[in-house]
ROVEX-808406 format. One record per residue: residue in three letters; x, y, z of N, C-alpha, C in turn. Coordinates in steps of 0.1 Angstrom, whole numbers, padded with zeros to 4 digits, always signed. Example, Ala and Ser with C-alpha at 12.3 -4.5 7.8 and 13.67 -1.06 7.14 Angstrom:
BEGIN
ALA+0132-0057+0078+0123-0045+0078+0132-0033+0078 SER+0128-0022+0071+0137-0011+0071+0129+0000+0079 
This chain:
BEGIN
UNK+0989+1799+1937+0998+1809+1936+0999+1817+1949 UNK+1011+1821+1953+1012+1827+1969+1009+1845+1964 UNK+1000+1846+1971+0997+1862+1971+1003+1871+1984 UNK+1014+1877+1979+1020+1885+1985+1013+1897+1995 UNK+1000+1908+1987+0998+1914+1993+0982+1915+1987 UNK+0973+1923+1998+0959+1921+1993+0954+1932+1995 UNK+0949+1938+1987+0940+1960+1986+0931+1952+1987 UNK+0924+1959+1993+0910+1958+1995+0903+1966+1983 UNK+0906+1973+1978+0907+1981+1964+0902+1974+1951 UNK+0919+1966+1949+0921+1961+1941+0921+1941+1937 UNK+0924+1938+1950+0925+1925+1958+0938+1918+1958 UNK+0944+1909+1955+0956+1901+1957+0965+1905+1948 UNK+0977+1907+1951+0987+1911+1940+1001+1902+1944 UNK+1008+1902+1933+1019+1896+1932+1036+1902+1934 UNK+1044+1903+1938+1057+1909+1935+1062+1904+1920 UNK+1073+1914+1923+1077+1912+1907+1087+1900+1904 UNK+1088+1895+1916+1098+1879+1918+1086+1873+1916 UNK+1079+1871+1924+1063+1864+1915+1061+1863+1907 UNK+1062+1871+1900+1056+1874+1887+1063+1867+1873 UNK+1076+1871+1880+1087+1866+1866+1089+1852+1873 UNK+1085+1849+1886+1091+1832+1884+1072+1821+1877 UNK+1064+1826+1882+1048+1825+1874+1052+1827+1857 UNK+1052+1833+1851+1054+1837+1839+1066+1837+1831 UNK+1078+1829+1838+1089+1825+1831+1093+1838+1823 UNK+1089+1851+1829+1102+1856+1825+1111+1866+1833 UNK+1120+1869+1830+1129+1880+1841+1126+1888+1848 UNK+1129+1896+1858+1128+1908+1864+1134+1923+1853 UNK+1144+1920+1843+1146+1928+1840+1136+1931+1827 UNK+1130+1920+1827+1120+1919+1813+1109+1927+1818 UNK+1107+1924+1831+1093+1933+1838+1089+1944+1834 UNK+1106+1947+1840+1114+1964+1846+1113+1969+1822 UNK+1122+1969+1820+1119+1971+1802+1106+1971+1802 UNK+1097+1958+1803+1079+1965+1799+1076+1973+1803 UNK+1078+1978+1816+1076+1991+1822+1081+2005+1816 UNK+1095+2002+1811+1103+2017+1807+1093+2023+1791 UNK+1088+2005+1787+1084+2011+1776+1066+2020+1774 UNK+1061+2012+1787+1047+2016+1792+1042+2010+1788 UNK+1046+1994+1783+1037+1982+1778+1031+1975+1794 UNK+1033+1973+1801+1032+1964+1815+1038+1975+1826 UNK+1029+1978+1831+1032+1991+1846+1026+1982+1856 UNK+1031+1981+1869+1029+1979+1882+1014+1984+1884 UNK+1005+1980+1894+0996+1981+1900+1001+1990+1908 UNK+1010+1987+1916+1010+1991+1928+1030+1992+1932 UNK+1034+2004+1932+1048+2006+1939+1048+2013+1948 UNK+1054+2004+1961+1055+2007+1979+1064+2019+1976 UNK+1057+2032+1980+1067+2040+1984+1081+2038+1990 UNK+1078+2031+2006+1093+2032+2012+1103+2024+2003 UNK+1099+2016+1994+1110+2004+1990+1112+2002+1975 UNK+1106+2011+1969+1103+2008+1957+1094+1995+1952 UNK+1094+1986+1960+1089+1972+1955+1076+1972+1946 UNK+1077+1963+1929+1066+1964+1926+1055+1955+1928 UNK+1043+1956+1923+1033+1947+1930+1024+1949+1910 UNK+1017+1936+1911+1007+1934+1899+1000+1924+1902 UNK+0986+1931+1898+0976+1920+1898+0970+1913+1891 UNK+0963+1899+1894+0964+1888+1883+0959+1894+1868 UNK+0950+1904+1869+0945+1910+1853+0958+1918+1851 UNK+0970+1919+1852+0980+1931+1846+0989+1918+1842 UNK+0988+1908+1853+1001+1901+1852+0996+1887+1839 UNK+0981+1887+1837+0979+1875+1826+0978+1886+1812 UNK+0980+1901+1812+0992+1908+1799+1002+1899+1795 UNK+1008+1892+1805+1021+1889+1800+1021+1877+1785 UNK+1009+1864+1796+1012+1852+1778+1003+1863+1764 UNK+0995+1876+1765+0990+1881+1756+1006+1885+1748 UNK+1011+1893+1756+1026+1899+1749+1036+1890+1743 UNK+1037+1878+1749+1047+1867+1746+1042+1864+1730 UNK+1025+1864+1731+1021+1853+1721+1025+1866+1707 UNK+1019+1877+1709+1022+1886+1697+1036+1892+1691 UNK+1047+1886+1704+1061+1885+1699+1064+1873+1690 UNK+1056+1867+1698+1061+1855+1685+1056+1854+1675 UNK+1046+1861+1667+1043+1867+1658+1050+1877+1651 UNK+1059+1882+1657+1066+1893+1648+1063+1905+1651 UNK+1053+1906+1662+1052+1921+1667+1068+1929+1675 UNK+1064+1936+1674+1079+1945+1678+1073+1949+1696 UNK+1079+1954+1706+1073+1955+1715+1070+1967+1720 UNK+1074+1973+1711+1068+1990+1705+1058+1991+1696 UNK+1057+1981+1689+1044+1981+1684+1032+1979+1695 UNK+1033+1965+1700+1024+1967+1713+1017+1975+1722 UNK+1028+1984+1723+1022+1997+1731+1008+2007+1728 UNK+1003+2000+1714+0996+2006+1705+0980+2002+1714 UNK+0984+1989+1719+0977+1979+1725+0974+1982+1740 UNK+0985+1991+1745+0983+1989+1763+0966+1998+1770 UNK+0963+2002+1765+0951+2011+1768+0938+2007+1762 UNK+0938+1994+1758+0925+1992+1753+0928+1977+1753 UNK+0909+1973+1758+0908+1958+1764+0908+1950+1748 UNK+0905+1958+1739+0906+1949+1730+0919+1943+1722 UNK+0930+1948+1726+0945+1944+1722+0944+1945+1703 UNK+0948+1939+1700+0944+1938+1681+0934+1935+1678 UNK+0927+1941+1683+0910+1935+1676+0903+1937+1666 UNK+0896+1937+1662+0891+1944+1648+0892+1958+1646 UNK+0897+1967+1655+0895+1981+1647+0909+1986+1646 UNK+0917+1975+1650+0934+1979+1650+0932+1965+1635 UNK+0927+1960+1626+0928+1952+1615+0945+1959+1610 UNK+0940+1971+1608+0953+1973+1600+0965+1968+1599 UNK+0971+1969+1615+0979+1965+1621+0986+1956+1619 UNK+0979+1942+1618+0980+1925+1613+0984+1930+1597 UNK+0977+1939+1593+0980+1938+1573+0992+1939+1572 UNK+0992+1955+1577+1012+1959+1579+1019+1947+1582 UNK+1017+1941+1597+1027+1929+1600+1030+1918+1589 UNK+1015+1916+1585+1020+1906+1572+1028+1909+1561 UNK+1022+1918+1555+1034+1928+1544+1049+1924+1549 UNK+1049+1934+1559+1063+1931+1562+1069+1919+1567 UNK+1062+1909+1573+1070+1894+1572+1068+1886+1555 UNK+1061+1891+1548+1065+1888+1533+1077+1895+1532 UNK+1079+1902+1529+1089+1909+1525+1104+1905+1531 UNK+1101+1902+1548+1113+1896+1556+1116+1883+1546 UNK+1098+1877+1542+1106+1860+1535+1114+1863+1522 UNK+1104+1872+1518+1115+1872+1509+1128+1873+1509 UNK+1132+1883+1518+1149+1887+1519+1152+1878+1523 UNK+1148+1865+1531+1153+1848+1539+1159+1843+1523 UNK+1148+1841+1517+1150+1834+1509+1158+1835+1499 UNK+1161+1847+1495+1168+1858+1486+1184+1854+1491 UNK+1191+1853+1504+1201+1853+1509+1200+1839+1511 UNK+1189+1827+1512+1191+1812+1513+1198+1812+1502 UNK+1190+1814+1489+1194+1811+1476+1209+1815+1472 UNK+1209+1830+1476+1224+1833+1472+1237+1827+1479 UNK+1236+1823+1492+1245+1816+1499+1245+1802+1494 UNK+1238+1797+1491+1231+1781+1487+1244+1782+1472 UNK+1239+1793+1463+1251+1793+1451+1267+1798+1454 UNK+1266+1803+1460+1283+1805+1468+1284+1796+1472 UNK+1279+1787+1478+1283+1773+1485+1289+1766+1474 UNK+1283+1762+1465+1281+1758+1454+1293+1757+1447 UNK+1297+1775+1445+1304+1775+1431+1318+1776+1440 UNK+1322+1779+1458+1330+1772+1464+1335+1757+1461 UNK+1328+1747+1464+1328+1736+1464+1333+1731+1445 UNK+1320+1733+1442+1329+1736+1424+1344+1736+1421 UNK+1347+1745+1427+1363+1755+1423+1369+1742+1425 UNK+1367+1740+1441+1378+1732+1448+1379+1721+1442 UNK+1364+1713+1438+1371+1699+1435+1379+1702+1417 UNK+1374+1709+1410+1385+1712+1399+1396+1716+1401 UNK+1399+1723+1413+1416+1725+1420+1421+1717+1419 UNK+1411+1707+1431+1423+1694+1433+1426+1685+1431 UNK+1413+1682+1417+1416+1671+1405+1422+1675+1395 UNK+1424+1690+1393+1430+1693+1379+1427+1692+1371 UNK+1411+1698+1367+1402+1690+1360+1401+1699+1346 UNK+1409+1701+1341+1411+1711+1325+1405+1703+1314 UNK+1400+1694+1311+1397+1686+1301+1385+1689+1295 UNK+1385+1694+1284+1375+1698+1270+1363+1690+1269 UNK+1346+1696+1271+1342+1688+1269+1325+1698+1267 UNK+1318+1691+1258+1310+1697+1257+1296+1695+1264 UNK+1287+1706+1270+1282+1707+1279+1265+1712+1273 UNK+1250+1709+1277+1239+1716+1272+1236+1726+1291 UNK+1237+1741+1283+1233+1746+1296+1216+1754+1290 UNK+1207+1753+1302+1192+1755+1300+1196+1769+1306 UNK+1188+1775+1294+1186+1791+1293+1185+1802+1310 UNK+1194+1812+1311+1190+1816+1325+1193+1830+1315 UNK+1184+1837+1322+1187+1857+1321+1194+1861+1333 UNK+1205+1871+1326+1213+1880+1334+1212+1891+1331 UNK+1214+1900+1342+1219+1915+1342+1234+1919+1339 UNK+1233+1928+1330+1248+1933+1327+1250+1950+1322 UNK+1261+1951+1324+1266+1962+1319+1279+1958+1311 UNK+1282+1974+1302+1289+1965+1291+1304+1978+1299 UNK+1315+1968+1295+1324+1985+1299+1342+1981+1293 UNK+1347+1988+1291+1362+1990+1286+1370+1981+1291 UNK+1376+1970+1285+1387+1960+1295+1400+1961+1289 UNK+1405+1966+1304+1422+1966+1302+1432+1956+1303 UNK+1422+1941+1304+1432+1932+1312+1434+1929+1328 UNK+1430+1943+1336+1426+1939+1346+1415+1930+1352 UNK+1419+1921+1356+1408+1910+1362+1401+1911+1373 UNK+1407+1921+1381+1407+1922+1398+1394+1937+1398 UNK+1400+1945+1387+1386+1957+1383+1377+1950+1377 UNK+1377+1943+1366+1365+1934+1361+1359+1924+1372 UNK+1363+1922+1380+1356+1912+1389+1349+1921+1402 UNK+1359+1927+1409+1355+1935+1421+1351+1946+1415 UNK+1338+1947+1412+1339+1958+1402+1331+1967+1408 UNK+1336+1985+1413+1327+1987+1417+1315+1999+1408 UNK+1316+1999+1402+1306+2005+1392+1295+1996+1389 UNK+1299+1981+1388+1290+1975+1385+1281+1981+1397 UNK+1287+1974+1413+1282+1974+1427+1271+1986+1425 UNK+1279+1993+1421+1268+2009+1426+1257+2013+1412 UNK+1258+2004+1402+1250+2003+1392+1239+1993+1394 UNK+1242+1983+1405+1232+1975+1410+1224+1979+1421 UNK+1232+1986+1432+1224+1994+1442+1214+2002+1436 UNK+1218+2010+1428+1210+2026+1422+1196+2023+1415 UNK+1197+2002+1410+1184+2001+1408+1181+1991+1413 UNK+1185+1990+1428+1179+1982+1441+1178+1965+1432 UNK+1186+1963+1424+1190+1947+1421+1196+1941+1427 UNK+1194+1925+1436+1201+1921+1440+1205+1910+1432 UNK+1216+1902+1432+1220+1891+1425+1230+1880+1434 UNK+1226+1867+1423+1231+1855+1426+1242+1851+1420 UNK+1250+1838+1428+1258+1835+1418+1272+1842+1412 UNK+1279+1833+1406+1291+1837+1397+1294+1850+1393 UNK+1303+1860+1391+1299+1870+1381+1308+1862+1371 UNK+1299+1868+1358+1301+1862+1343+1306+1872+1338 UNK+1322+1871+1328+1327+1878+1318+1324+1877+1306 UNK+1316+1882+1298+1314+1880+1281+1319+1891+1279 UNK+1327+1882+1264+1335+1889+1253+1330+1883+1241 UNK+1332+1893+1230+1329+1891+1217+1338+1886+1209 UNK+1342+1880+1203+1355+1874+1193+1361+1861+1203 UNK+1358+1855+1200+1368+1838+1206+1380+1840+1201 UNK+1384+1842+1190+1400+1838+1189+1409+1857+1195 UNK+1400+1867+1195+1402+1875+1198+1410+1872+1218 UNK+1399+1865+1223+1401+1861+1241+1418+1852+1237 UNK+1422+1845+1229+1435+1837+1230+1446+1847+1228 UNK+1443+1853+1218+1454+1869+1216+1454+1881+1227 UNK+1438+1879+1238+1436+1889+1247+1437+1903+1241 UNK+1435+1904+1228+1429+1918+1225+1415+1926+1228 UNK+1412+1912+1231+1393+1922+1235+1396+1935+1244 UNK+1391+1942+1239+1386+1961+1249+1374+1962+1254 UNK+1362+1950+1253+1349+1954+1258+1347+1939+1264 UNK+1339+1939+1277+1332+1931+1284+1323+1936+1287 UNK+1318+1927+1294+1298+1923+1293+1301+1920+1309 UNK+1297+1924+1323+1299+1921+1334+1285+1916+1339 UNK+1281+1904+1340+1271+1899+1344+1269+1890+1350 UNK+1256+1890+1358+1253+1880+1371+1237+1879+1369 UNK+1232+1870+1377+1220+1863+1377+1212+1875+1388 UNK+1200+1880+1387+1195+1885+1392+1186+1880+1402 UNK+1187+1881+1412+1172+1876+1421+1164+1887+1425 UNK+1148+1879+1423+1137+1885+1417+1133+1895+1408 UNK+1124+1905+1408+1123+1915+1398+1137+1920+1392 UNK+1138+1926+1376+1146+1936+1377+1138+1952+1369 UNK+1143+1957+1368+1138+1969+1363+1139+1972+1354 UNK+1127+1980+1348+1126+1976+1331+1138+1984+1327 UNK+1144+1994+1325+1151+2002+1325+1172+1989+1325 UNK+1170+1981+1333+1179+1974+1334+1182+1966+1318 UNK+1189+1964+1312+1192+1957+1300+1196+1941+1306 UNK+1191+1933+1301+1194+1915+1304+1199+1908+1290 UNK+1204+1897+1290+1206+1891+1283+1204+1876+1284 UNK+1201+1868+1278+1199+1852+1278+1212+1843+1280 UNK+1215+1836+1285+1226+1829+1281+1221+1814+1281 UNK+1222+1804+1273+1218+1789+1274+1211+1786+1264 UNK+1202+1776+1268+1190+1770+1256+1202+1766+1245 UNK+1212+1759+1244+1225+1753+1232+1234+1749+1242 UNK+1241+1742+1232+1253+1736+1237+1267+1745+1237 UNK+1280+1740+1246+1284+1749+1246+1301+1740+1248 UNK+1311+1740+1243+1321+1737+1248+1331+1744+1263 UNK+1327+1737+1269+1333+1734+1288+1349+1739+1290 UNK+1352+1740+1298+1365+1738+1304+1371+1747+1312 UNK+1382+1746+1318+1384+1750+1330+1399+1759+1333 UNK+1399+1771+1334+1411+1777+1338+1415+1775+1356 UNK+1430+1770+1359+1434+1771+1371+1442+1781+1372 UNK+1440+1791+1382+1460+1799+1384+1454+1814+1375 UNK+1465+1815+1374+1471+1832+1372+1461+1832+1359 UNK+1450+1842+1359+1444+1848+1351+1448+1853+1337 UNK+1459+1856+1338+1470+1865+1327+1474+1851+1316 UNK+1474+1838+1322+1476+1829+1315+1466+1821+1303 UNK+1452+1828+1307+1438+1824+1305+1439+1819+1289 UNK+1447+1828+1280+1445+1825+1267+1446+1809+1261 UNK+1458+1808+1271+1463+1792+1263+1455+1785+1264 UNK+1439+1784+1274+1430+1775+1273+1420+1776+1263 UNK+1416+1788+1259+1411+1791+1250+1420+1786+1238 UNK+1429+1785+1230+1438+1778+1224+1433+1765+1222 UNK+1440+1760+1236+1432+1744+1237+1421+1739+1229 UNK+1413+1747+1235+1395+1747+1232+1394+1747+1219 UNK+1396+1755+1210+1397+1761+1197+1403+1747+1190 UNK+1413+1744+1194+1421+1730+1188+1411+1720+1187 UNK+1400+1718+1199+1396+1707+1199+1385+1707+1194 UNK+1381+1719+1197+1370+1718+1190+1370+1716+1168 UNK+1384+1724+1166+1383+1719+1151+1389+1704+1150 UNK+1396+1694+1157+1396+1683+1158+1382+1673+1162 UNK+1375+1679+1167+1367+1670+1172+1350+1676+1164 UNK+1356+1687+1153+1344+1689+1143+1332+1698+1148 UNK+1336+1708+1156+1329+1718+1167+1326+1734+1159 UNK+1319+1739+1156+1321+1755+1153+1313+1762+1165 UNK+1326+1771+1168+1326+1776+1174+1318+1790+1172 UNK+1312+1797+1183+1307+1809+1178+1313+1822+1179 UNK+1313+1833+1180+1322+1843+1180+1319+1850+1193 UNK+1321+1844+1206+1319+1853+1218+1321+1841+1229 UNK+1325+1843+1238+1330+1834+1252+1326+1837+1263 UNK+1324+1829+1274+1316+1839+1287+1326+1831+1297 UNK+1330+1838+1305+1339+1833+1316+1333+1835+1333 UNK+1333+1823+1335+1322+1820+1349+1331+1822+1359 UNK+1333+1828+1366+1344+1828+1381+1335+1823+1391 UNK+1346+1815+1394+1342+1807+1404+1353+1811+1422 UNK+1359+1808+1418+1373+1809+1430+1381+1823+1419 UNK+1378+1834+1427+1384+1849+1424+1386+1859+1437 UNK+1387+1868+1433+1389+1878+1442+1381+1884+1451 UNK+1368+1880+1450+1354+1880+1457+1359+1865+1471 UNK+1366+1861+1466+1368+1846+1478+1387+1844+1485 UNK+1395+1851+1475+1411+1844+1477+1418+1856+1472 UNK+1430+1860+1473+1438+1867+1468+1453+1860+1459 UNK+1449+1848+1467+1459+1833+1462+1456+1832+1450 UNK+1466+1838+1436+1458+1836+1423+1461+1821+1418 UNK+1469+1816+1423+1469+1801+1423+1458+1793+1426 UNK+1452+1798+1435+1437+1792+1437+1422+1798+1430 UNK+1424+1805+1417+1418+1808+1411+1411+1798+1399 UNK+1402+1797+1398+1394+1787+1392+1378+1794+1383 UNK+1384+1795+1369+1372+1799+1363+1370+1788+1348 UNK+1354+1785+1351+1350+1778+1334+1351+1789+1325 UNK+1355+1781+1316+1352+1791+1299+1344+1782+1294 UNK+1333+1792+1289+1326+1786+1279+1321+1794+1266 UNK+1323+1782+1254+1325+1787+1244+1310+1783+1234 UNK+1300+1791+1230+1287+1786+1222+1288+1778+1211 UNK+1286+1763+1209+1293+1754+1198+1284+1747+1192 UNK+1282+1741+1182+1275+1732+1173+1288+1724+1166 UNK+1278+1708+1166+1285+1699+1161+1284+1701+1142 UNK+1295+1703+1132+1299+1699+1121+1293+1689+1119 UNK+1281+1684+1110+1276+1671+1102+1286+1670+1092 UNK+1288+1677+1085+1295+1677+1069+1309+1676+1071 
């Protein structure tokens, strides 16, 4: 390594072009460790400003590198610049916190993998029922999942029941995040074909904890008759119609409540043509 300049003091030192071309990293990265008081110069020439650092200031740097890539902050570091021991055992704490808080970061990774993972999902879903036109009756076993819900007044609007924001700020206020579809349940099946229902059930899949104080519901563990609304929302009944037909043709009792899965809504399109939601209806097969 070419040594620029030599104290008799201190002994050989480096410039700060040295330094950052030695240590792969910038001059302005130097200049920043300095503003923050993590990495100070040995030595700055009065007439020229130039800085200088010596090989114990300048082998700081793979210590810094290595505890960034750890997840240290480089303000955290600074905790570090005054003492030869860097994180050593009487800074323990320090590492606890960092871990905590990179759990918590995995969590949130994972929390937003999963939720984008089911928006991927119930995208792809929609579409290929768009483009096959896939409305055909059929019965389906879904395995038990718990949701969060709130119950509230329906006018018919679809676009308030979906973008809803009372739910939003009913979810914030008890720091719930959620996955997935939002789910419409209603009470009365033949009620949903006539579209008299006045009360819905606004619900979605929770990720991780919820709070006890939050009300859940079960939905699954039975079978359930399937199928598929395309298009204008307002038209929804006549599938429920359908359903109802086939199912007494095909020897089905039906139960008294329906849950409507959105898939392609107002959360994704304003195109109601491209609107795509399952109905499902709670059903057992007729022996007799």
């Amino acid at each position: 390594m070419k040594k620029t300049k030599d104290f008799s003091d201190v002994g050989p030192m480096y410039s700060i072009g040295e330094v950052a071309k030695i240590c792969n990293v910038s001059r302005k990265t130097l200049r920043y460790y300095e503003q923050l008081g993590l990495l100070k110069p040995d030595h700055v020439c009065f007439e020229n400003g130039y800085r200088y650092y010596t090989e114990q200031t300048m082998n700081s740097i793979p210590v810094i590198k290595y505890y960034k890539q750890m997840g240290f902050k480089l303000q955290e570091m600074k905790i570090a610049q005054n003492t030869e021991n860097y994180f050593y055992h009487e800074q323990e704490n320090i590492f606890l916190t960092k871990l905590e808080e990179l759990k918590q970061e995995e969590r949130r990774i994972r929390n937003s993998y999963g939720a984008i993972a089911e928006w991927l999902g119930m995208i792809r879903e929609g579409n290929i029922v768009a483009s096959n036109q896939l409305q055909e009756i059929n019965v389906k076993y879904l395995e038990q999942e718990t949701y969060v819900y709130i119950e509230q007044e329906f006018n018919r609007n679809y676009m308030d029941a979906v973008i809803n924001i009372p739910w939003v700020n009913y979810l914030e206020s008890h720091n719930c995040e959620i996955m997935g579809p939002v789910i419409l349940g209603f009470e009365g099946c033949k009620n949903r074909e006539e579209y008299h229902s006045s009360k819905v059930k606004i619900m979605q899949k929770p990720v991780g904890r919820v709070a006890e104080e939050m009300p859940t519901q079960s939905i699954g563990g039975q079978f359930f008759l399937s199928s598929y609304h395309i298009g204008d929302l307002s038209l929804i009944g006549q599938q429920y119609k359908n359903m109802r037909a086939w199912a007494k043709e095909h020897r089905y009792q039906c139960e008294d409540k329906v849950y409507e899965r959105h898939l392609v809504d107002y959360w994704s399109t304003m195109n109601e043509d491209s609107f795509v939601v399952e109905l499902l209806i709670p059903a057992k097969k007729i022996n007799n």
